[in-house]
Biopython code that builds the backbone (N, CA, C, O; Angstrom):
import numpy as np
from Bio.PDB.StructureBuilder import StructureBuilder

atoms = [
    (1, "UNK", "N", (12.224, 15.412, 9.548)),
    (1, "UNK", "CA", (11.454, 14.205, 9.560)),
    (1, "UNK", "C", (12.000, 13.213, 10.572)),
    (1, "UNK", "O", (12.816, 13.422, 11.470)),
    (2, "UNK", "N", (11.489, 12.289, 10.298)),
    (2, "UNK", "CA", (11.861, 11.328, 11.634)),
    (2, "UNK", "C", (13.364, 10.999, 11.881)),
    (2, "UNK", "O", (13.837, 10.670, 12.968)),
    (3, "UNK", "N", (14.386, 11.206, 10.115)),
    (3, "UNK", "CA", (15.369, 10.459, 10.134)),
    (3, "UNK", "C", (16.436, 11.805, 10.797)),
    (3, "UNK", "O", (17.578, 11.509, 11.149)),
    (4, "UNK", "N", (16.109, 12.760, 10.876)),
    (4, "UNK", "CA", (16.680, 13.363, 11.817)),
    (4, "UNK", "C", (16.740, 13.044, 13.384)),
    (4, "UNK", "O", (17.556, 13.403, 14.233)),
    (5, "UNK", "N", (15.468, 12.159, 13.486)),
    (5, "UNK", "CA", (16.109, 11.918, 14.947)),
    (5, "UNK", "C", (16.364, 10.397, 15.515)),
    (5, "UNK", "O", (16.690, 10.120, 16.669)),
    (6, "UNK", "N", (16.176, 9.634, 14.621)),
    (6, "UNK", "CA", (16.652, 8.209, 14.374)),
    (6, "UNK", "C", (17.155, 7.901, 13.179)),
    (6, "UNK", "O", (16.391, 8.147, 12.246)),
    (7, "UNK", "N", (18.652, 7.237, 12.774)),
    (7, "UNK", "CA", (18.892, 6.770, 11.499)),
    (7, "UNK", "C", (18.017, 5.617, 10.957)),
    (7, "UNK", "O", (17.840, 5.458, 9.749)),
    (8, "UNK", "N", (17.362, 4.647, 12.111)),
    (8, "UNK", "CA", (16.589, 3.708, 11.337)),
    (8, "UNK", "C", (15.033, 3.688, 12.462)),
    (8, "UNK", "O", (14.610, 2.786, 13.184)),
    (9, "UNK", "N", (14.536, 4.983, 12.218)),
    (9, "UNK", "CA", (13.021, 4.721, 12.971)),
    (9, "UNK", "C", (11.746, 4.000, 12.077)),
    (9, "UNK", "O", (10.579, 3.999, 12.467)),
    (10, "UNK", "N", (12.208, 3.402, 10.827)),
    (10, "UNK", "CA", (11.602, 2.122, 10.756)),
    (10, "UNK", "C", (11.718, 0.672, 11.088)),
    (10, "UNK", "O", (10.950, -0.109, 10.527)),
    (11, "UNK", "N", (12.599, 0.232, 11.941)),
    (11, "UNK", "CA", (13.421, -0.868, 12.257)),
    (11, "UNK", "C", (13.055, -0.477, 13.672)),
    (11, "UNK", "O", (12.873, -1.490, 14.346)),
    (12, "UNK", "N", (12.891, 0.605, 14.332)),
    (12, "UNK", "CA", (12.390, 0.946, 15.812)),
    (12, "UNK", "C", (11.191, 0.678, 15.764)),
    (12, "UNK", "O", (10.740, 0.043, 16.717)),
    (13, "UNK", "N", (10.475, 0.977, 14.901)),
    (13, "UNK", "CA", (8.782, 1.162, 14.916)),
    (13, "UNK", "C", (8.704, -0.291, 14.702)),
    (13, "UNK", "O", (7.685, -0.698, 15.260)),
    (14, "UNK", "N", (9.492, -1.460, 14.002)),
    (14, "UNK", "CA", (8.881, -2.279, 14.276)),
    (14, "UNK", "C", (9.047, -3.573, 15.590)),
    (14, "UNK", "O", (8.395, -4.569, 15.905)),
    (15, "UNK", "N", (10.569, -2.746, 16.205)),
    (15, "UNK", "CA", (10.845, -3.714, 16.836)),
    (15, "UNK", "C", (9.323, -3.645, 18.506)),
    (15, "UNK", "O", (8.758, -4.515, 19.169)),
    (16, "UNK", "N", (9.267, -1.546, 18.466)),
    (16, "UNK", "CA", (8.074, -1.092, 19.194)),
    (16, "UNK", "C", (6.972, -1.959, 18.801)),
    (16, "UNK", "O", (6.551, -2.692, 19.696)),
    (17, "UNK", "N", (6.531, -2.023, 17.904)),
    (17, "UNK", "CA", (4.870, -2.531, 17.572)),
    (17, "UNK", "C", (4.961, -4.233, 18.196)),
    (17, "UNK", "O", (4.240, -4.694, 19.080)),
    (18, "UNK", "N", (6.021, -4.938, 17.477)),
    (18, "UNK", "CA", (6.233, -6.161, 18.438)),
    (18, "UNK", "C", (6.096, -6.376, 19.457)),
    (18, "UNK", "O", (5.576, -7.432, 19.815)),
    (19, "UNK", "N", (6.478, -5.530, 20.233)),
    (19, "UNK", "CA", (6.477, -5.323, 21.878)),
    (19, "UNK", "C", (5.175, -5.147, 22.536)),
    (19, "UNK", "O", (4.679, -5.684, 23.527)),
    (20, "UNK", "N", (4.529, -3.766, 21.277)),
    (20, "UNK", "CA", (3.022, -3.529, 21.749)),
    (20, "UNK", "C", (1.771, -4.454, 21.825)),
    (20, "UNK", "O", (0.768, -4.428, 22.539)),
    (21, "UNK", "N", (2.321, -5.527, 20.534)),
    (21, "UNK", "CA", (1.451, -6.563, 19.830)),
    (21, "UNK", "C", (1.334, -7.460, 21.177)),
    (21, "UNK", "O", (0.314, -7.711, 21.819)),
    (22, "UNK", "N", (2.387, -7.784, 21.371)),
    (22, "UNK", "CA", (2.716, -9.332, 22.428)),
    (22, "UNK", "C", (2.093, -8.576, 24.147)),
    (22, "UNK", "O", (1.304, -9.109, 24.927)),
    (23, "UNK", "N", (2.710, -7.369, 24.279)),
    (23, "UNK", "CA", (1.473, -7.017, 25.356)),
    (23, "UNK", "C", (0.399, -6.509, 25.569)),
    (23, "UNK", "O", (0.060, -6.413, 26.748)),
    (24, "UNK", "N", (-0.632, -5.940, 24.370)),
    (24, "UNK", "CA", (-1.828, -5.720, 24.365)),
    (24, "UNK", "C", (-2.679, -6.682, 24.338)),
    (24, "UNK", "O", (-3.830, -6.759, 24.768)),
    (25, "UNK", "N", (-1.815, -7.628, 23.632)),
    (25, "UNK", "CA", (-2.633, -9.366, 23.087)),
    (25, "UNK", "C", (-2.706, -10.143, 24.458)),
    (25, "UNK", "O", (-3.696, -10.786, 24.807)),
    (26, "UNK", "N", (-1.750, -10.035, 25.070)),
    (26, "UNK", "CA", (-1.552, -10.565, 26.259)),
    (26, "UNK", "C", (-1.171, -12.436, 25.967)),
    (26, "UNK", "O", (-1.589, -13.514, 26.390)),
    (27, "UNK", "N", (0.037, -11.853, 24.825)),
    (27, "UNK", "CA", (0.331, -13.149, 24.521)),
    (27, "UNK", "C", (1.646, -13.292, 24.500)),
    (27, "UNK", "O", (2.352, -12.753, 23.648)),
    (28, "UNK", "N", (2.168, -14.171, 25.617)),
    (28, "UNK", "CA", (3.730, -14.519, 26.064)),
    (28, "UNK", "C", (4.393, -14.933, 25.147)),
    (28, "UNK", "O", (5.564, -14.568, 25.240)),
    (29, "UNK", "N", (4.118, -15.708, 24.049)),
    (29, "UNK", "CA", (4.732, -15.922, 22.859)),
    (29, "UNK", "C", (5.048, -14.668, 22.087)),
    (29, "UNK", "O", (6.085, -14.871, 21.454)),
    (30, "UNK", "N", (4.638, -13.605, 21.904)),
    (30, "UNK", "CA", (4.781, -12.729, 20.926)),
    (30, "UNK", "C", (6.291, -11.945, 22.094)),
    (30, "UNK", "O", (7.219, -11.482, 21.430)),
    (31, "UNK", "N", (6.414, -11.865, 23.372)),
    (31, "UNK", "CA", (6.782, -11.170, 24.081)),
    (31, "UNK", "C", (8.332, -12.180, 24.691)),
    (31, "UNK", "O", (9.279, -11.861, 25.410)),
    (32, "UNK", "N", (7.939, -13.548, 23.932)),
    (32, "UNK", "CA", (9.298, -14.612, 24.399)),
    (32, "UNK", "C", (9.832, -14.246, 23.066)),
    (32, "UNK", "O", (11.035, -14.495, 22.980)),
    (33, "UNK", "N", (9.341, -13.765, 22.073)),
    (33, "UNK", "CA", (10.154, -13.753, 20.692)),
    (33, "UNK", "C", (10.785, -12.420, 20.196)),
    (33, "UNK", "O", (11.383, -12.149, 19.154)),
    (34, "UNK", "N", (10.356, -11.457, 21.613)),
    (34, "UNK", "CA", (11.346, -10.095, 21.088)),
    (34, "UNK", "C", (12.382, -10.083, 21.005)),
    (34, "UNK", "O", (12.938, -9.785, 19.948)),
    (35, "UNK", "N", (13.072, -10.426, 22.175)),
    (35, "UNK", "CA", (14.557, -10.715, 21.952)),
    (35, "UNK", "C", (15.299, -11.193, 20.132)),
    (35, "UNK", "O", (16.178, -10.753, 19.391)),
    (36, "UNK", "N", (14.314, -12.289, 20.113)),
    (36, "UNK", "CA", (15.194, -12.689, 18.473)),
    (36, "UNK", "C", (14.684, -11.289, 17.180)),
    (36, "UNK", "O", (15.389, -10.767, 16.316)),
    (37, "UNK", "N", (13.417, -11.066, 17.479)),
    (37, "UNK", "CA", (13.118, -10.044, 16.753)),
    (37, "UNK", "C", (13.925, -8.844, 16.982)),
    (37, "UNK", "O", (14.616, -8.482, 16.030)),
    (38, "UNK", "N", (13.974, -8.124, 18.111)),
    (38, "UNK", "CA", (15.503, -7.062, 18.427)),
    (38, "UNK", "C", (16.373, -7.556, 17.567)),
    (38, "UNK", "O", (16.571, -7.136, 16.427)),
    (39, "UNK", "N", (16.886, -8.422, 18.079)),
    (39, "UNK", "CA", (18.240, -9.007, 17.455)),
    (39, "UNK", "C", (18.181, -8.870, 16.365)),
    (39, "UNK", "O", (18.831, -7.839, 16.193)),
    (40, "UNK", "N", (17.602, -9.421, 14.769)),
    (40, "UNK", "CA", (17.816, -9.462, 14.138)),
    (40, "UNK", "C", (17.113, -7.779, 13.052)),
    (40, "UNK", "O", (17.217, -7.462, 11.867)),
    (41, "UNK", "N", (16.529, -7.204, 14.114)),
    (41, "UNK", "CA", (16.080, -5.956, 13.289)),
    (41, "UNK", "C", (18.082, -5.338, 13.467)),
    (41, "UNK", "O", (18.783, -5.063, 12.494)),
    (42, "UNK", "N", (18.479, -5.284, 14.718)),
    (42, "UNK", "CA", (19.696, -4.435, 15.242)),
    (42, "UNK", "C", (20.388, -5.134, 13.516)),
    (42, "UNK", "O", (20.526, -4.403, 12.535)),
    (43, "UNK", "N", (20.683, -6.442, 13.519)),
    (43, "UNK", "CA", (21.408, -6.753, 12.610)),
    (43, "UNK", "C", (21.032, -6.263, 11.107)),
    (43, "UNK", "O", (21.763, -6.074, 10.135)),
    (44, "UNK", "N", (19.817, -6.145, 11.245)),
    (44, "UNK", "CA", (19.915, -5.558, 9.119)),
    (44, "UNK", "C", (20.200, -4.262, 9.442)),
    (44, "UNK", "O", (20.777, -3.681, 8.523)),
    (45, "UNK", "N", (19.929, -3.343, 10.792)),
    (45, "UNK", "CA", (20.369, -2.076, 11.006)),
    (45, "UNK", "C", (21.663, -1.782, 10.690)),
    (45, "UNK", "O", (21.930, -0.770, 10.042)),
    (46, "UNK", "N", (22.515, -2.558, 11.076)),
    (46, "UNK", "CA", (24.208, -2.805, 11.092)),
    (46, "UNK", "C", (24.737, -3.288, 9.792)),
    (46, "UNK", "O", (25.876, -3.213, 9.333)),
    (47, "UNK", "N", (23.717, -3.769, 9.332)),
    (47, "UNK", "CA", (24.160, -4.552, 7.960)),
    (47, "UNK", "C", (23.852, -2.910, 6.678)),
    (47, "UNK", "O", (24.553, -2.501, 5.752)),
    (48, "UNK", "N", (22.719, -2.469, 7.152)),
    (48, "UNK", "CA", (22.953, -1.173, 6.308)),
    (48, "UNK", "C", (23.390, -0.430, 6.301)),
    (48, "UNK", "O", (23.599, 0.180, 5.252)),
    (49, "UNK", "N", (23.856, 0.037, 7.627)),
    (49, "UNK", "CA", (24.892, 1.280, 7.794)),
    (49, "UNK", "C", (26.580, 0.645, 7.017)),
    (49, "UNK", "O", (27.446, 1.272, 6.406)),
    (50, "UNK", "N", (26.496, -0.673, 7.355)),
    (50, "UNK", "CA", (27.596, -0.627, 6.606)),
    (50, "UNK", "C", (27.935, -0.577, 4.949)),
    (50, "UNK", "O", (29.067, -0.438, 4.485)),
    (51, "UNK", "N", (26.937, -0.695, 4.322)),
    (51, "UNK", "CA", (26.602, -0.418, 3.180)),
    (51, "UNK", "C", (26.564, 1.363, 2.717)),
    (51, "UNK", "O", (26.966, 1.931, 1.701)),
    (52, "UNK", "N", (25.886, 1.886, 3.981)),
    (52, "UNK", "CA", (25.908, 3.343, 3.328)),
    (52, "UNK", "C", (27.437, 3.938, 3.541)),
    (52, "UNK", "O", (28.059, 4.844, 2.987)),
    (53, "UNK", "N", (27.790, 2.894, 4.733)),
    (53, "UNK", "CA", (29.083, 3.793, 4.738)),
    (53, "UNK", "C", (30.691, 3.538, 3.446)),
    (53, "UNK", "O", (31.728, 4.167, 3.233)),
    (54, "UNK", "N", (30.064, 2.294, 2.900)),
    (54, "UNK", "CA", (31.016, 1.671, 1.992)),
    (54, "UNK", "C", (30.674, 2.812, 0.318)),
    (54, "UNK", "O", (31.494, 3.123, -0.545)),
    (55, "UNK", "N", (29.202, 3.170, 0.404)),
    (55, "UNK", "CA", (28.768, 3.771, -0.807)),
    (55, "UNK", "C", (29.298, 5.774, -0.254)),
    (55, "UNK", "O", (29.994, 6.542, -0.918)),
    (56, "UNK", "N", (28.764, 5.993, 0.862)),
    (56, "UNK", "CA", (28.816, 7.263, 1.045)),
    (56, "UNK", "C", (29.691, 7.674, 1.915)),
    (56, "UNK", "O", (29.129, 8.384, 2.749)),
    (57, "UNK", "N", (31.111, 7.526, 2.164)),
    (57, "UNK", "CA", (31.652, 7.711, 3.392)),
    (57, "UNK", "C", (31.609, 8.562, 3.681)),
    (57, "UNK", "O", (30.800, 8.543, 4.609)),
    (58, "UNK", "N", (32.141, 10.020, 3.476)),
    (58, "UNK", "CA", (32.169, 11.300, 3.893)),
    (58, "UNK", "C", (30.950, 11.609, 4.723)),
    (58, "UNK", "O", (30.994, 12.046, 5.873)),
    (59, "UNK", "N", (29.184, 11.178, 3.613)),
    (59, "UNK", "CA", (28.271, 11.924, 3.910)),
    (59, "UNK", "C", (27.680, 11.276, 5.012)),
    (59, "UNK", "O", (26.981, 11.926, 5.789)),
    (60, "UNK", "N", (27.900, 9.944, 5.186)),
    (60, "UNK", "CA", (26.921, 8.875, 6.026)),
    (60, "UNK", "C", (28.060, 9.379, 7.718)),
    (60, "UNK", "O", (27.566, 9.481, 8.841)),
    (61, "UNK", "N", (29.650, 9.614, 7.369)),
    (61, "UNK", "CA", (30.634, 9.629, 8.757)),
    (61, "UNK", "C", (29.935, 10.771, 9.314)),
    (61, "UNK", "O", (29.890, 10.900, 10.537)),
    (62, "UNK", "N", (29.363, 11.644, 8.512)),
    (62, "UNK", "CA", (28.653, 12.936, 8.826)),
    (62, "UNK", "C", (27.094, 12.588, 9.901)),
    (62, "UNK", "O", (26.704, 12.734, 11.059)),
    (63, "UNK", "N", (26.721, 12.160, 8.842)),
    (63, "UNK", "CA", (25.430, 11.684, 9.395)),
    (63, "UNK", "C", (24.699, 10.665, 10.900)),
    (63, "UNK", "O", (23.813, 10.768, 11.749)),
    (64, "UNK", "N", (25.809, 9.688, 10.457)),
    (64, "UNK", "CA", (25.898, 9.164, 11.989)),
    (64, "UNK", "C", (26.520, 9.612, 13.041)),
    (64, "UNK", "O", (26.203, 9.071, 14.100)),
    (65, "UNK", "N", (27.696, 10.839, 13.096)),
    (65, "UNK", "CA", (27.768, 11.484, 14.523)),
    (65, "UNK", "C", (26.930, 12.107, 14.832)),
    (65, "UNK", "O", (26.675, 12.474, 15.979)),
    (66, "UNK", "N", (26.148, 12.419, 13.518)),
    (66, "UNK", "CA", (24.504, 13.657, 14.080)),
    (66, "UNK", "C", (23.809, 12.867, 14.492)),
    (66, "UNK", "O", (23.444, 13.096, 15.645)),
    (67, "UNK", "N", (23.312, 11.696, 13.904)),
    (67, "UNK", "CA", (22.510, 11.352, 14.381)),
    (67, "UNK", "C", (22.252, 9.927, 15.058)),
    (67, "UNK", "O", (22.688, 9.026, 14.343)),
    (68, "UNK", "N", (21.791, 9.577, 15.983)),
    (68, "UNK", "CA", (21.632, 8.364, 16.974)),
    (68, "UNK", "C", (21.163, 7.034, 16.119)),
    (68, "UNK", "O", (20.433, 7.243, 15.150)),
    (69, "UNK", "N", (21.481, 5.896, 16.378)),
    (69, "UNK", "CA", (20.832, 4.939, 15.545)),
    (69, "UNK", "C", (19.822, 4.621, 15.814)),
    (69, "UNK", "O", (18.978, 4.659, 14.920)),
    (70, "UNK", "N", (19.384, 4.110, 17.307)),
    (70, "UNK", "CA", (17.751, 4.039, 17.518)),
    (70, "UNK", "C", (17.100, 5.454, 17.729)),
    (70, "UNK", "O", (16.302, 6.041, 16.998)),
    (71, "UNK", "N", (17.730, 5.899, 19.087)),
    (71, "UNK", "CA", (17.164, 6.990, 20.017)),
    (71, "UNK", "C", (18.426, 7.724, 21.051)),
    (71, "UNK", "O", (19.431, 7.109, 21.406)),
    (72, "UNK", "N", (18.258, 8.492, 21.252)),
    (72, "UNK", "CA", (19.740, 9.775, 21.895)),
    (72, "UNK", "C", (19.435, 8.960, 22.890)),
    (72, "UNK", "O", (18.498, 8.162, 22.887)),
    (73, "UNK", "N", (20.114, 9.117, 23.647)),
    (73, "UNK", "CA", (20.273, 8.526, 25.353)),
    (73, "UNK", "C", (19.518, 9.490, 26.392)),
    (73, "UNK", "O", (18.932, 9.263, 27.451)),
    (74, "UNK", "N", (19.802, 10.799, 25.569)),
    (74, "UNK", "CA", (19.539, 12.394, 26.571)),
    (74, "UNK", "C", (20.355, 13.121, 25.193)),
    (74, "UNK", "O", (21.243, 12.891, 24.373)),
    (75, "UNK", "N", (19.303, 14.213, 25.619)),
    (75, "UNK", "CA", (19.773, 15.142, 24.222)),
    (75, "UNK", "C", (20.243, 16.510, 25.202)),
    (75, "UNK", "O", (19.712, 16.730, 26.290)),
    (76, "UNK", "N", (21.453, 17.474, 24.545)),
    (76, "UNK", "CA", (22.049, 17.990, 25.855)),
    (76, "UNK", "C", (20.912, 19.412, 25.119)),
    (76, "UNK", "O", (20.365, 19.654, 24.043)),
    (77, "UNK", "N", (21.022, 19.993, 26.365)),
    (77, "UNK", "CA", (19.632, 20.893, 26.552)),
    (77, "UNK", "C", (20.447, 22.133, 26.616)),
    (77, "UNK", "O", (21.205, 22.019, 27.579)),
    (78, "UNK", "N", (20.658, 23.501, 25.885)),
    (78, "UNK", "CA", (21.573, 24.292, 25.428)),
    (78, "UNK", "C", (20.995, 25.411, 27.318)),
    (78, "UNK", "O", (19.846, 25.684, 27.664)),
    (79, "UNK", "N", (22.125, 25.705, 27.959)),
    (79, "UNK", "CA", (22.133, 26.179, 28.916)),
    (79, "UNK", "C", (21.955, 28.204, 28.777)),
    (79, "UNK", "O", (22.702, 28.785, 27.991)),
    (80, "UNK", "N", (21.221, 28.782, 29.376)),
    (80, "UNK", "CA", (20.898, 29.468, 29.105)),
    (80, "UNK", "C", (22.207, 30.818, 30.177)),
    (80, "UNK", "O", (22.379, 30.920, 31.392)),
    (81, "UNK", "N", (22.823, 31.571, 29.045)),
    (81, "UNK", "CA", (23.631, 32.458, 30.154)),
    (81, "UNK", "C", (22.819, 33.657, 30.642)),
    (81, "UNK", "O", (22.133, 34.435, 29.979)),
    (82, "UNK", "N", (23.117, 33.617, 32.300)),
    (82, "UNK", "CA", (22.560, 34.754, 32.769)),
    (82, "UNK", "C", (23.642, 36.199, 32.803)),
    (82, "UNK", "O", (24.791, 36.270, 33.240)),
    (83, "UNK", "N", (22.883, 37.149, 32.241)),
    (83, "UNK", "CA", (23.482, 38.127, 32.414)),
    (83, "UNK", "C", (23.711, 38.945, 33.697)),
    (83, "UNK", "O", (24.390, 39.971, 33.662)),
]
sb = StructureBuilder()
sb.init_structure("model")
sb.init_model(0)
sb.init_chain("A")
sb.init_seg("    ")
for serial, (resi, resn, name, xyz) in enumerate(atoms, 1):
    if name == "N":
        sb.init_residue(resn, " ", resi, " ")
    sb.init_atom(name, np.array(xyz, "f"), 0.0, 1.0, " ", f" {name:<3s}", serial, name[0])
structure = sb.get_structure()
């Protein structure tokens, strides 16, 4: 599901739709207020991981080297050996 490839792709989807809202609308206000909206989605993001990691350490230390918090940077692409 999604949380395999984002730990918080509901906190992405909304910081995305913000973004989409303020430029489909074609309204500079919605698009001067991403920044604080980023900001404070990143922060309940940070504010929960630290919670899962205080409740689940083992499983969450697991979970976040697998998986990216928004989005991978580049996902490494398994190289194929020639025989």
């Amino acid at each position: 599901g999604p949380y395999a490839a984002s730990r918080h792709p509901m906190y992405l989807a909304w910081a995305l739709l913000h973004a989409g809202v303020g430029l489909l609308s074609g309204s500079a206000w919605v698009v001067v207020t991403l920044p604080a909206a980023a900001g404070w989605v990143h922060a309940e993001a940070v504010s929960e991981e630290r919670s899962l990691a205080a409740r689940f350490p083992a499983e969450f230390a697991r979970y976040r080297a697998a998986v990216p918090r928004y989005v991978a940077a580049r996902r490494a692409v398994p190289r194929l050996v020639q025989c």
